[in-house]
C-alpha positions in Angstrom: -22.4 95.1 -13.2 -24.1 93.7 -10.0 -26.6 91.1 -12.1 -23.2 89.8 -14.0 -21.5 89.0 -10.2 -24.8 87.3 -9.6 -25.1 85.4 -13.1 -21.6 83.8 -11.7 -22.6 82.6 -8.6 -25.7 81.2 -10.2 -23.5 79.5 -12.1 -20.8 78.3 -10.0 -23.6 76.9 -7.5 -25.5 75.5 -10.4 -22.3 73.8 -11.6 -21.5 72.5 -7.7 -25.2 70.8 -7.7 -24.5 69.7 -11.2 -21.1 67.8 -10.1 -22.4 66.3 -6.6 -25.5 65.3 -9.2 -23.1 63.5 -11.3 -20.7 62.1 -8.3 -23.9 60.4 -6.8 -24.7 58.5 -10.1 -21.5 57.4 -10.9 -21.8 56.1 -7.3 -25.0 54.5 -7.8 -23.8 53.3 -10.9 -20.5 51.9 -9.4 -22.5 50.1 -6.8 -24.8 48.2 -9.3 -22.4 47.5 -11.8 -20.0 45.9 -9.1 -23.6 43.9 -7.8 -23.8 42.5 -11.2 -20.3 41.8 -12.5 -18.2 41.2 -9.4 -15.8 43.5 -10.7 -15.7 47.6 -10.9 -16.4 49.0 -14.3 -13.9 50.9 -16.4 -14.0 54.9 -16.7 -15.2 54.2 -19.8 -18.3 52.2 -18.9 -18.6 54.5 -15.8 -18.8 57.0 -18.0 -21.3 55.5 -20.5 -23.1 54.9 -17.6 -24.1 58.5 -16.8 -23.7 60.0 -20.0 -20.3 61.6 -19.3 -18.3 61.0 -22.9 -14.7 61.9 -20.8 -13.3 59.7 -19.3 -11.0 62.2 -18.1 -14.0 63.8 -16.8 -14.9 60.7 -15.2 -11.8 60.4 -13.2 -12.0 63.9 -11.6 -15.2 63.1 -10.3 -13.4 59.9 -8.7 -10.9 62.1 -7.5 -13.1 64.1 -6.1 -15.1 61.7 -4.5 -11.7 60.0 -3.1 -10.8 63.6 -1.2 
């Protein structure tokens, strides 16, 4: 039962790197796009960006990354 508790937190921490991972390119991404276009991509191209297809996914990253 112990190695399942510890599969979890493997995961969970796994999946925190994975989002601050993903909020730092969609930063990155942000930053460059806004360089080259004057303007602020859409969720969509943010998410094309860094492979997210979501763009509901893509705004709770923002979200996040606004908190």
């Amino acid at each position: 039962m112990e190695e399942e508790g510890e599969d979890i937190m493997t995961f969970k921490e796994n999946n925190k790197v994975s989002g601050e991972r993903t909020r730092g390119e969609m930063l990155e991404f942000i930053r460059q796009y806004l360089c080259e276009h004057g303007y602020p991509p859409s969720r969509k191209e943010i998410g094309d960006g860094v492979g997210l297809r979501s763009t509901s996914s893509v705004q709770q990253h923002i979200d996040r990354m606004l908190a």
